[in-house]
PAZAPA-4460 file (N, C-alpha, C; in steps of 0.05 Angstrom, whole numbers, plus 32768, in hexadecimal, padded with zeros to 4 digits):
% residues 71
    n_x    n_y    n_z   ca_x   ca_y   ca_z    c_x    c_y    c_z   seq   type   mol
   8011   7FE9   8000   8000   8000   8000   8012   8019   8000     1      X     A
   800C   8029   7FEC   8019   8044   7FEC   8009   8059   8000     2      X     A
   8013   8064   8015   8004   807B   801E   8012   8095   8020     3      X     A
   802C   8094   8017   8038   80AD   8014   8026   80BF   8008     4      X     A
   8025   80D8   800F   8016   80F6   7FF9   8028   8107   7FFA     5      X     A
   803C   8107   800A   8053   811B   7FFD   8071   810B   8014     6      X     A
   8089   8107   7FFB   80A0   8103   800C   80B1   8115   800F     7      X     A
   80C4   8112   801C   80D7   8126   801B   80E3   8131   800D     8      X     A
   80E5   8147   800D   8100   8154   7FFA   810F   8153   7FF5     9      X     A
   811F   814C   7FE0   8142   8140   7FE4   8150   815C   7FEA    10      X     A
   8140   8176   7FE6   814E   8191   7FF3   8147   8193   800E    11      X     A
   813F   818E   801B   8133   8188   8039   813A   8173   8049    12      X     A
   814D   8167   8053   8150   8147   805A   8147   814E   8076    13      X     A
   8142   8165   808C   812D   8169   809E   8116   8165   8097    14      X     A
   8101   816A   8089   80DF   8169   807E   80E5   8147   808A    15      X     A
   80CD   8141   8097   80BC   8123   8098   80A8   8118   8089    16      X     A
   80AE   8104   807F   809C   80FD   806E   8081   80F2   807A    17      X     A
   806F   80FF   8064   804C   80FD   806E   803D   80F1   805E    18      X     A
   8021   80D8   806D   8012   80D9   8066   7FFC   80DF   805D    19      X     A
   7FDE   80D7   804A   7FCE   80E3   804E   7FC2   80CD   8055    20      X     A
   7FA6   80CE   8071   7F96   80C1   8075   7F79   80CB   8076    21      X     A
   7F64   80BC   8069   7F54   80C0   806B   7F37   80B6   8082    22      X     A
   7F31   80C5   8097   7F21   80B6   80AA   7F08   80B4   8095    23      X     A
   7EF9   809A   809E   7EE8   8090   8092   7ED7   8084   80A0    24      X     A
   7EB3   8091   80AA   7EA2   8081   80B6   7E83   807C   80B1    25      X     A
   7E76   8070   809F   7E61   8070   808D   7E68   807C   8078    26      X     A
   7E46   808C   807B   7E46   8095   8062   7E4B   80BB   806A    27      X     A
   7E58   80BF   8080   7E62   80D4   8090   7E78   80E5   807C    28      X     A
   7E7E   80FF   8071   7E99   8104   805C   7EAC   8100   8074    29      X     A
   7EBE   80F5   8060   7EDB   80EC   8070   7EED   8102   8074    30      X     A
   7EFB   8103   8082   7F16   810C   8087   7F29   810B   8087    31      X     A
   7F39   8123   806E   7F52   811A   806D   7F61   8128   8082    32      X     A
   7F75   8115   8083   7F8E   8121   8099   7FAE   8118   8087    33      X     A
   7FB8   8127   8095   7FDA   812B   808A   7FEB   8122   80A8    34      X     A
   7FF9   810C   80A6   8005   80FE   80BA   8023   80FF   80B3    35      X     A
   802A   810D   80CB   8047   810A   80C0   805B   80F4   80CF    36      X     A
   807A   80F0   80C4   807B   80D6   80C6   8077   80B4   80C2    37      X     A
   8071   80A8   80DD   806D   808D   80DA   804F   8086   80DA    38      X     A
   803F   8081   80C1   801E   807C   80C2   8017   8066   80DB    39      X     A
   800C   806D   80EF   7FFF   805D   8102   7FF0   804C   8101    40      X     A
   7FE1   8034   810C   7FD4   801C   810B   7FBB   8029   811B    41      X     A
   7FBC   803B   812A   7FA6   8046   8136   7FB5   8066   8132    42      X     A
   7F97   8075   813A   7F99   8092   813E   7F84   809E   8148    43      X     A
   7F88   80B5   8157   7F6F   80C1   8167   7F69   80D6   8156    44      X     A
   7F59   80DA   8154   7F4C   80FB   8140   7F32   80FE   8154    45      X     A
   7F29   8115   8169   7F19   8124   8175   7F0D   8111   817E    46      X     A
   7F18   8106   8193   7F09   80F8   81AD   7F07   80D9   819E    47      X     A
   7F08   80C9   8188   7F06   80B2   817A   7F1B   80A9   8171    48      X     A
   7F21   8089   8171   7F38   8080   8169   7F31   8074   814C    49      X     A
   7F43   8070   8136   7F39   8066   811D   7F5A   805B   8118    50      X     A
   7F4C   803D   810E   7F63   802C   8110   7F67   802B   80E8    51      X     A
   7F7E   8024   80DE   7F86   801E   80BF   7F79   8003   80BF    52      X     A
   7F6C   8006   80A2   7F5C   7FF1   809D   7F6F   7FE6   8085    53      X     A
   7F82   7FF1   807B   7F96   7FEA   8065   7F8B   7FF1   8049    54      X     A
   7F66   7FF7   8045   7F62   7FFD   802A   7F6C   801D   8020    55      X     A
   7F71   8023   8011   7F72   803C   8005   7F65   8048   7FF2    56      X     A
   7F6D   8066   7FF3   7F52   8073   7FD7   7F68   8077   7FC4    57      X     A
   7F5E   8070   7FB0   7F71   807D   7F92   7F76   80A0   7F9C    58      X     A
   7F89   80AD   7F96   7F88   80CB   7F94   7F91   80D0   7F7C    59      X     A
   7F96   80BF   7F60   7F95   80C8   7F4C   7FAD   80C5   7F45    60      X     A
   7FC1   80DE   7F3C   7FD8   80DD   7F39   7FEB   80DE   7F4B    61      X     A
   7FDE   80DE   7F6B   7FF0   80E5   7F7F   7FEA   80CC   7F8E    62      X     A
   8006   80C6   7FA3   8004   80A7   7FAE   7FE2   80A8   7FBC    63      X     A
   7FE2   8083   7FC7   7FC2   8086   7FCD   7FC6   8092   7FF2    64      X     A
   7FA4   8096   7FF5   7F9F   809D   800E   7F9A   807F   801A    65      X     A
   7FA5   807F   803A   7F95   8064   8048   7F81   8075   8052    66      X     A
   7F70   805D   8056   7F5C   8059   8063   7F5D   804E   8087    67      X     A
   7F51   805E   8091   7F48   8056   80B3   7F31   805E   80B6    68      X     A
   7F25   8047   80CA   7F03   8045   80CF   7F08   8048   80EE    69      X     A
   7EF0   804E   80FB   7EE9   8057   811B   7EF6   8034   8128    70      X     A
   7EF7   802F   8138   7F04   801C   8146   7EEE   8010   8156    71      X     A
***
């Protein structure tokens, strides 16, 4: 699974490289978030934990987004 959305800069070797994740719960619009670093197996976003489910969304020409559902 690709979840990179942006890596580092080879002019920057400080910048951390980030994910994009998308929270996902029904038919609720999801949320993207920008994770920097190491993508987590769980994550809290406003009082709720949402664990990686491993699927991802196409983003087209840019790597994919994962997917995490409520826990």
């Amino acid at each position: 699974m690709t979840d990179f959305v942006r890596e580092q800069p080879d002019n920057d070797p400080d910048e951390i490289d980030a994910h994009g994740v998308d929270l996902v719960d029904g038919d609720a619009p999801s949320v993207r978030l920008l994770i920097r670093g190491d993508l987590p197996r769980t994550l809290e976003h406003e009082g709720r934990t949402w664990v990686a489910t491993g699927e991802t969304h196409d983003a087209g020409d840019s790597p994919d987004i994962a997917v995490f559902r409520p826990a």
